[in-house]
C-alpha positions in Angstrom: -32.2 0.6 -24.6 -33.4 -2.7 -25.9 -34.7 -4.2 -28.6 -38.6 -3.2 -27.6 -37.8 -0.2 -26.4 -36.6 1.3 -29.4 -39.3 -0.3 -31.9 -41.4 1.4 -29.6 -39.9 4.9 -29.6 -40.2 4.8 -33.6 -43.4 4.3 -33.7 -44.3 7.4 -30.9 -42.1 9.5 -32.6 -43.1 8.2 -36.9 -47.1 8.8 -35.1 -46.0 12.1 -33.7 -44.6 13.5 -37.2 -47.3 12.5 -39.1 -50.0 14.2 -36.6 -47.9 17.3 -36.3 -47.0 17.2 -40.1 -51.3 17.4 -40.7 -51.9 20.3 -38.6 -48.7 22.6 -39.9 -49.9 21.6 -42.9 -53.3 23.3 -43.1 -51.5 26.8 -41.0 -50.5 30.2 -43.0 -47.9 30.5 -39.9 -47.7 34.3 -40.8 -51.3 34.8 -40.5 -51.7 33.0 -37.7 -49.5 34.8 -35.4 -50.6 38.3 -37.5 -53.7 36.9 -35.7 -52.6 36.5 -32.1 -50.7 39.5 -32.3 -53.3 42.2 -33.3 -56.2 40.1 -30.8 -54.0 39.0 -27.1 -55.2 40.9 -23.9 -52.1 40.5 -22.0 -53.8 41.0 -18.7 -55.9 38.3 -19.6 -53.1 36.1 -20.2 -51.6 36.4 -17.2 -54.1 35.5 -15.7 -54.2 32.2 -17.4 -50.8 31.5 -16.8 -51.7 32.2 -13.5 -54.4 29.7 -13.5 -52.3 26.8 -15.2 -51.4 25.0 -12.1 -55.5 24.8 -10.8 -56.1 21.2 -12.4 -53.1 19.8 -9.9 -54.9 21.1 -6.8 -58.3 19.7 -7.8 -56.8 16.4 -9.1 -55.0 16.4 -6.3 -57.8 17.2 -3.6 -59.7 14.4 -5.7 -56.5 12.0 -5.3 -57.0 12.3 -1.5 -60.1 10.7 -1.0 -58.5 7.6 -2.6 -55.0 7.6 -0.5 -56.7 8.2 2.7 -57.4 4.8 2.8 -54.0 4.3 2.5 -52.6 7.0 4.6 -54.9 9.6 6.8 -52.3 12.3 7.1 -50.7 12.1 3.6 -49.9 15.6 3.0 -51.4 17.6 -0.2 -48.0 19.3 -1.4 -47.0 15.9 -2.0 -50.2 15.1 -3.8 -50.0 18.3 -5.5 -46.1 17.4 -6.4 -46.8 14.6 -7.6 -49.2 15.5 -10.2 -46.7 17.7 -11.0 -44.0 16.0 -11.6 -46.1 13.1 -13.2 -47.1 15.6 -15.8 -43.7 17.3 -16.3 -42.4 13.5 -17.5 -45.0 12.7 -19.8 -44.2 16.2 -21.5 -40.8 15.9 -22.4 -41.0 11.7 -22.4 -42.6 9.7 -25.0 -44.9 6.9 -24.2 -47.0 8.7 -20.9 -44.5 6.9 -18.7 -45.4 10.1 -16.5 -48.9 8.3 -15.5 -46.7 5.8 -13.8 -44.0 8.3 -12.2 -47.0 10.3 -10.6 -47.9 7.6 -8.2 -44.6 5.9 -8.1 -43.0 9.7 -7.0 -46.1 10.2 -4.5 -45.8 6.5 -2.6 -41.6 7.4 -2.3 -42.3 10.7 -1.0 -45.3 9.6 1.9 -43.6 5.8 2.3 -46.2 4.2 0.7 -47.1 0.8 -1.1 -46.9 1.7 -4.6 -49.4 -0.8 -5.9 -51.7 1.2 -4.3 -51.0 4.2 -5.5 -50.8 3.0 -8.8 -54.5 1.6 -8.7 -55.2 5.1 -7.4 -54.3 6.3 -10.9 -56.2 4.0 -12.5 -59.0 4.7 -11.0 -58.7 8.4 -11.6 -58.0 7.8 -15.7 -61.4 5.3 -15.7 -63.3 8.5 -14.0 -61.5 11.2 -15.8 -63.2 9.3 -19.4 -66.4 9.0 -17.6 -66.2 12.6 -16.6 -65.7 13.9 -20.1 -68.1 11.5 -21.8 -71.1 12.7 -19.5 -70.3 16.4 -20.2 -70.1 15.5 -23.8 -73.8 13.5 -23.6 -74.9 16.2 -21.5 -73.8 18.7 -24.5 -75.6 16.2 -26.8 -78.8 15.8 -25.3 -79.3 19.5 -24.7 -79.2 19.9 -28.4 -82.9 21.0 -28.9 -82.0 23.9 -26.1 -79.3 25.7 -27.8 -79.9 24.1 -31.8 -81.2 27.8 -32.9 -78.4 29.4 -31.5 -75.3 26.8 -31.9 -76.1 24.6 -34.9 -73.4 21.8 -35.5 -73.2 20.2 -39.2 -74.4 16.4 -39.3 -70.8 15.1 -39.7 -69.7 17.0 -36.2 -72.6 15.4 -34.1 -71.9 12.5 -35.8 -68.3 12.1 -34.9 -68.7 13.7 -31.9 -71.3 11.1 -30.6 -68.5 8.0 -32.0 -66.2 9.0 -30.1 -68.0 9.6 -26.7 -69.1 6.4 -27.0 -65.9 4.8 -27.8 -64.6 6.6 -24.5 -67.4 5.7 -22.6 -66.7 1.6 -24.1 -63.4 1.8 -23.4 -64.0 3.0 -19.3 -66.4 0.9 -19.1 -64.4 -2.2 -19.9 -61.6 -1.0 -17.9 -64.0 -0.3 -15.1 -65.0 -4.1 -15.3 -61.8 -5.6 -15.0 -61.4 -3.7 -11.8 -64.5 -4.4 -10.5 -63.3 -8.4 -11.7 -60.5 -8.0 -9.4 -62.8 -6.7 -6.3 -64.7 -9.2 -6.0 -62.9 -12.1 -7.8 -59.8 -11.3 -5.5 -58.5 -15.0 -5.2 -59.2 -16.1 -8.3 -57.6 -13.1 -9.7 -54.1 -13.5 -7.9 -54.3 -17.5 -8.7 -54.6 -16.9 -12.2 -51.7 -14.4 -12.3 -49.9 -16.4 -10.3 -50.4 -19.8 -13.1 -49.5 -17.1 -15.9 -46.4 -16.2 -13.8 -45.5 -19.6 -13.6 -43.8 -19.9 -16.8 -40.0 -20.3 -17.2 -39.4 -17.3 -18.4 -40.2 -15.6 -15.1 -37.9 -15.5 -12.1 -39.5 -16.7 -8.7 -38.3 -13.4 -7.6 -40.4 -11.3 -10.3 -43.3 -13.5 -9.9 -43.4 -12.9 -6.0 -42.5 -9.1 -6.9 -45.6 -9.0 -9.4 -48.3 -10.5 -6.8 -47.3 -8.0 -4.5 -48.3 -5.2 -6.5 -51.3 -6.4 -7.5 -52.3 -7.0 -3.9 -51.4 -3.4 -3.3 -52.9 -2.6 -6.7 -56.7 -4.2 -5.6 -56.5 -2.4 -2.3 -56.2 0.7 -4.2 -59.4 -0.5 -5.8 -61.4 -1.1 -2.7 -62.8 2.4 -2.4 -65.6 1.0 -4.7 -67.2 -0.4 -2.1 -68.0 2.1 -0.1 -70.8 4.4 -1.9 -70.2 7.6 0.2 -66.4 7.6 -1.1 -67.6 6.7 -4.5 -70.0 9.8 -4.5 -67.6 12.1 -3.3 -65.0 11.1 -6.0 -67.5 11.3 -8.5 -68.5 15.3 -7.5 -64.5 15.7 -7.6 -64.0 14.6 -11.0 -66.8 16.9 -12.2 -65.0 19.7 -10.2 -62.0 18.7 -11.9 -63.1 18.9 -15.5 -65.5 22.0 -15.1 -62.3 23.9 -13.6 -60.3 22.6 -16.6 -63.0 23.9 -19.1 -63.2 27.1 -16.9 -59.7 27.5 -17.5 -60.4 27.4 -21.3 -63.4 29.8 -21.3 -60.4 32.5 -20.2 -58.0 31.2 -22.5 -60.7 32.3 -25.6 -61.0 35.6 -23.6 -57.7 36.3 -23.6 -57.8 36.6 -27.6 -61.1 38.2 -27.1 -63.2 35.4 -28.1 -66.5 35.5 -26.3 -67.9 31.6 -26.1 -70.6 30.3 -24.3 -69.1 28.5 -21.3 -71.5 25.2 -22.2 -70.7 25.0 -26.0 -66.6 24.1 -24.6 -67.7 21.4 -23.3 -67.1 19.4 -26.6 -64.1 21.2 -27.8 -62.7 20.2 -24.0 -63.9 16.0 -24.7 -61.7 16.3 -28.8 -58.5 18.0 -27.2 -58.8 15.0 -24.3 -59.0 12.7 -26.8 -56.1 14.0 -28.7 -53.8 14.7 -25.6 -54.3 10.8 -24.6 -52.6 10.2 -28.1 -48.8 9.1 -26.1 -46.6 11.2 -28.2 -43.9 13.4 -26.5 -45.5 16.3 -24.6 -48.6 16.0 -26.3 -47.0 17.2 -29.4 -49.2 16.8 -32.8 -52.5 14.2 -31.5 -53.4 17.3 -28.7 -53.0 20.0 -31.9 -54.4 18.2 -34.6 -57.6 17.4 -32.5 -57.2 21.1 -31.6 -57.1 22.8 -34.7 -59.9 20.2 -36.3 -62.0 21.0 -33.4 -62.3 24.8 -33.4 -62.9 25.0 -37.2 -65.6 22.4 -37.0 -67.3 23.8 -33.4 -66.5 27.6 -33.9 -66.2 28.1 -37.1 -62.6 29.4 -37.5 -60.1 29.4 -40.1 -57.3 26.9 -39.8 -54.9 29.8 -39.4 -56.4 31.1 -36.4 -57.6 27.9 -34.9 -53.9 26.8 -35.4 -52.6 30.0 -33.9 -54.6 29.6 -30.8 -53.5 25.7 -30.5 -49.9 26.8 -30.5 -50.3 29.6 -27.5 -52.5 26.5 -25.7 -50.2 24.5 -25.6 -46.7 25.9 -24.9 -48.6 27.9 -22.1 -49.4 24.6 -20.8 -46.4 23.0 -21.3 -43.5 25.7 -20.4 -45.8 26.5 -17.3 -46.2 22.9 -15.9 -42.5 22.1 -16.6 -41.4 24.8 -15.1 -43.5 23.8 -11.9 -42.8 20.3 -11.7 -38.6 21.0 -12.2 -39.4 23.5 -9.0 -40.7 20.9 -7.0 -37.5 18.2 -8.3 -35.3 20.6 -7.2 -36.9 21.3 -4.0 -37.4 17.6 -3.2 -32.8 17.4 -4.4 -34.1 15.2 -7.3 -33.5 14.9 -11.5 -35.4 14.3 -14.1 -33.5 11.1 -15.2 -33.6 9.8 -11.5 -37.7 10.2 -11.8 -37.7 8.6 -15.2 -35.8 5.6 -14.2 -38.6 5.4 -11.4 -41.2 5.1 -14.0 -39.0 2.7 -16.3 -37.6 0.4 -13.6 -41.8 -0.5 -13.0 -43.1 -0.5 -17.2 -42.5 -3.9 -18.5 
């Protein structure tokens, strides 16, 4: 491991302690499983094991109207394997390399161009912010509907409102530069190409580098066409409502009876923390967690952290144990997928 590698890893893991250091912090750990124990339907929670894996078929069926383009019979237990396997890394890796093995894993499995698989993924992240921001503004701007019966403190909204439009910044710019690439193709590659010019670079990286990024701005090209754009746009809202659906059973498997709606900006903070890249998700998803059920739903920090624990490790030892099913199916390791990720992050 270099240099850069390692000043990087300090900094994910120093972030990671101090995040998970603030919400242990605020926890009575023996009330907080007293809690869990004395409240879990365990029907219910089967269930939502059960019901762990639904985001990877929707992403995936939403991932499909993009790689058509690139391949008309790529096959959905790749997709779905992919997504699964993309998410296993990025649990037990710092850094989210996973978001780069999920596309890399899919375009070796279906034979391919990477680069377009990757701008696939891109695409998808710009949408998924987009996605949660219009729930979240949706939430917002119902506000005089529901005020009498769901009342947030000043602070919350305020906060709450920040954030979505940070997210909403953020995507956007993103979304530009994309859009820059489109229909600034030439001028795109040309100025890459100057940039790639200097000594440093090989002429075997620099030719290496322009060839992803044509495959990249192909996988961009579904923006011209509005009836793909539409669809992809329904699927991300299928996506995220399924992933809040998943949550609304989570609560009622501790019997906690929420209105479906009001999880809508509980679903946006836990995003927000979960894109934090620490290892797995570890402290940024259960900080944002914790802070986010006291402030919505009133709850204790002992019981909000209670419930953040069960969230996640159901998440996390359900997915892993998915995405090492489909390694071993496929006769493949973890390290050999990492590598895959590493050998294409500068």
């Amino acid at each position: 491991m270099n240099r850069k590698n390692w000043i990087r890893l300090v900094l994910v893991l120093g972030l990671t302690a101090v995040l998970l250091f603030v919400f242990i912090q605020k926890t009575d750990w023996g009330e907080a499983f007293k809690y869990l124990k004395t409240h879990v339907k365990w029907g219910m929670l089967l269930l939502v094991v059960l019901l762990t894996p639904l985001h990877m078929l929707t992403r995936a069926w939403r991932w499909k109207v993009l790689m058509v383009h690139e391949k008309p019979d790529v096959r959905m237990y790749n997709m779905i394997s992919a997504n699964a396997v993309g998410f296993t890394v990025s649990y037990i890796f710092p850094g989210r390399i996973g978001e780069l093995v999920k596309p890399l894993y899919l375009a070796r499995q279906e034979k391919c161009r990477p680069g377009f698989a990757i701008g696939t993924v891109v695409v998808e992240r710009i949408f998924d912010v987009f996605t949660m921001c219009a729930l979240l503004g949706i939430f917002l701007l119902a506000r005089p509907l529901y005020v009498s019966i769901f009342n947030l403190q000043a602070d919350s909204m305020k906060r709450l409102t920040g954030l979505g439009i940070i997210g909403a910044s953020a995507a956007t710019v993103l979304l530009a530069v994309c859009l820059g690439f489109i229909f600034f193709r030439d001028k795109a590659l040309a100025l890459t190409g100057a940039v790639l010019r200097i000594r440093i670079f090989s002429e075997r990286f620099r030719a290496k580098v322009l060839e992803l990024l044509h495959e990249f701005i192909d996988g961009l090209k579904f923006f011209r066409s509005p009836r793909t754009l539409l669809a992809y746009i329904a699927l991300s809202f299928v996506v995220w409502l399924g992933i809040i659906f998943y949550y609304w059973v989570f609560f009622l498997a501790f019997d906690i009876h929420l209105n479906y709606f009001f999880l809508f900006p509980y679903i946006f903070l836990t995003a927000v923390g979960a894109s934090i890249p620490t290892p797995g998700m570890i402290g940024g998803y259960h900080t944002f967690s914790q802070q986010a059920l006291i402030e919505l739903f009133g709850m204790n920090p002992n019981e909000a952290g209670g419930l953040t624990v069960v969230f996640h490790a159901v998440q996390y030892v359900v997915t892993c144990l998915v995405g090492f099913l489909f390694l071993w199916k496929d006769g493949l390791s973890l390290v050999q997928i990492k590598r895959l990720g590493e050998a294409k992050n500068p």
